[in-house]
N, C-alpha and C positions, 0 to 999 in steps of 0.2 A: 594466409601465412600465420603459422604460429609465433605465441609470444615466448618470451625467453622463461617463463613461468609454467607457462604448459608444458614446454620441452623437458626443463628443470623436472616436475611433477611426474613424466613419465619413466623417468628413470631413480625418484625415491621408491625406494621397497618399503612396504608395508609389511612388520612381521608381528602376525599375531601371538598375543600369550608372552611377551617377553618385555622387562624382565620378570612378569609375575601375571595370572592369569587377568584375562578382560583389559589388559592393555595392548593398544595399537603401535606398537613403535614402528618411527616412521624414521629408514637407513638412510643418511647419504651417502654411505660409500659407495653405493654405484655410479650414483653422478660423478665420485672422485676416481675413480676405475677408467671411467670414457672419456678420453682425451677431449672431445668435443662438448661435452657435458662439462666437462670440469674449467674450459677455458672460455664457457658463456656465460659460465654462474661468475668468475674472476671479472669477465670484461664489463658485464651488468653494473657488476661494482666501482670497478673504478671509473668508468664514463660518472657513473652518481656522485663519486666521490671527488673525482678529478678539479671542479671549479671553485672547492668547498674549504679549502686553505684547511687543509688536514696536517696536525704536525706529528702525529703519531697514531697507529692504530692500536689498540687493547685487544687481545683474544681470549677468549678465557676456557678452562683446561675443559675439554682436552678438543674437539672437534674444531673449537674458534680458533685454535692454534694452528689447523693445517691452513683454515682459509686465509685468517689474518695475516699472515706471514706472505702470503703471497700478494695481498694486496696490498700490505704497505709495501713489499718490494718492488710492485707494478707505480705505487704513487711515490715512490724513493722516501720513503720516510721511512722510521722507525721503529720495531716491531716492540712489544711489551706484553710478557703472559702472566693472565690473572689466574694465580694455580690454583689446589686444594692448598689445605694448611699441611706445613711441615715438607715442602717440595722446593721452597725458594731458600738459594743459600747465605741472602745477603739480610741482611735490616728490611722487614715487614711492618705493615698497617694489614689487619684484620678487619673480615666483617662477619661474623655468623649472620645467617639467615636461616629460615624453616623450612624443613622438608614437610613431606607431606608421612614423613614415619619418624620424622626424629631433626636436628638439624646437621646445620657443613657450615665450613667454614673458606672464604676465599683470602688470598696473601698478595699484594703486591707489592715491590720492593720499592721503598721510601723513596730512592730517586729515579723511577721508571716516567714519571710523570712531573713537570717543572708548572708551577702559576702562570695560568694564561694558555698552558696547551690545548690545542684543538683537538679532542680524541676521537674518533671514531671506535666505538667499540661494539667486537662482533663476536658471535656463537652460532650455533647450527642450527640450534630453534628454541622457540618461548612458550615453555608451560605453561607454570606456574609463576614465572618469572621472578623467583627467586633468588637464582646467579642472576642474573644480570643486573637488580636492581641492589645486590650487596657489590657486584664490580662496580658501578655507576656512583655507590658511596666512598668507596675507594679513590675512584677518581678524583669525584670533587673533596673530597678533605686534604690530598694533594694539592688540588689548587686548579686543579684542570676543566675545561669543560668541553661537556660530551656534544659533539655535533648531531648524532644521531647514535641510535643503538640499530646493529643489521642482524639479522637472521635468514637461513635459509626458510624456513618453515614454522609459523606460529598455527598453534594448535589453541584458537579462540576461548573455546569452551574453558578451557581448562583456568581461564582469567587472566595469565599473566599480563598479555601485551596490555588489557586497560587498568592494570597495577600499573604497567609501568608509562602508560601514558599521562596518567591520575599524578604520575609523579612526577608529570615534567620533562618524562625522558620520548624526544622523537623518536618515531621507528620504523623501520623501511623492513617489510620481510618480502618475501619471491611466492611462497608456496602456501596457502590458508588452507587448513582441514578443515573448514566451519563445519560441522554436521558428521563428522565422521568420528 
């Protein structure tokens, strides 16, 4: 029997050269396409999540936003999107972080997050780990703390996930390119 990782794996697209030559981008909208795909990568999560006194989930823009929303809606709790800058309409906390050409910046809205919140916060996958670990400071200067950070797809090599373990933050992904 396969695992819900494998399944997951078969259905990410690999597309070569995009968006700029010698990189491997790796799609999930296919898994979001197959009904079947898309409501095993949902139930993975919330089976993980479900005993974890989750009070909120964080997605951050734009891929974290399709899954997050659906799994706080599966764990009834409350959805919260970590945008780009200049996307949220209310009272923001910033975090620049570095790209790998330049930097970005992420916004959460001042009361998205209350002292003492339980956050899970999710994205599609972990580079360089860059978004994540500037949502992850967003959170906790709110006052929140992050139960785990999820992804569908960490791409090892590239360092993020052990920036962001280095920094404290757990993290559960489905799909590892090690080597690829």
């Amino acid at each position: 029997m396969q695992s819900a990782a494998d399944l997951l794996r078969q259905r990410i697209r690999t597309v070569p050269d995009w968006p700029q030559p010698g990189v491997q981008f790796r799609d999930i909208t296919p898994v979001l396409q197959d009904p079947a795909s898309f409501r095993l990568l949902v139930q993975t999560l919330v089976v993980r999540y479900m005993p974890r006194g989750i009070d909120v989930v964080a997605g951050i823009d734009a891929r974290g936003f399709i899954l997050g929303a659906v799994v706080a809606h599966e764990l009834n709790v409350g959805f919260v999107p970590v945008r780009k800058k200049g996307k949220l309409p209310f009272n923001t906390v910033s975090e620049e972080y570095e790209l790998e050409y330049g930097s970005a910046t992420v916004e959460l809205h001042t009361d998205a997050v209350k002292a003492g919140d339980r956050v899970l916060l999710i994205d599609d996958l972990i580079a360089t780990g860059g978004t994540m670990m500037a949502a992850k400071k967003l959170i906790e200067r709110l006052g929140g703390s992050i139960v785990e950070g999820a992804a569908i797809v960490d791409l090892p090599e590239l360092g993020g996930s052990e920036l962001l373990r280095a920094a404290g933050l757990e993290l559960f992904t489905l799909v590892d390119y090690a080597g690829h």
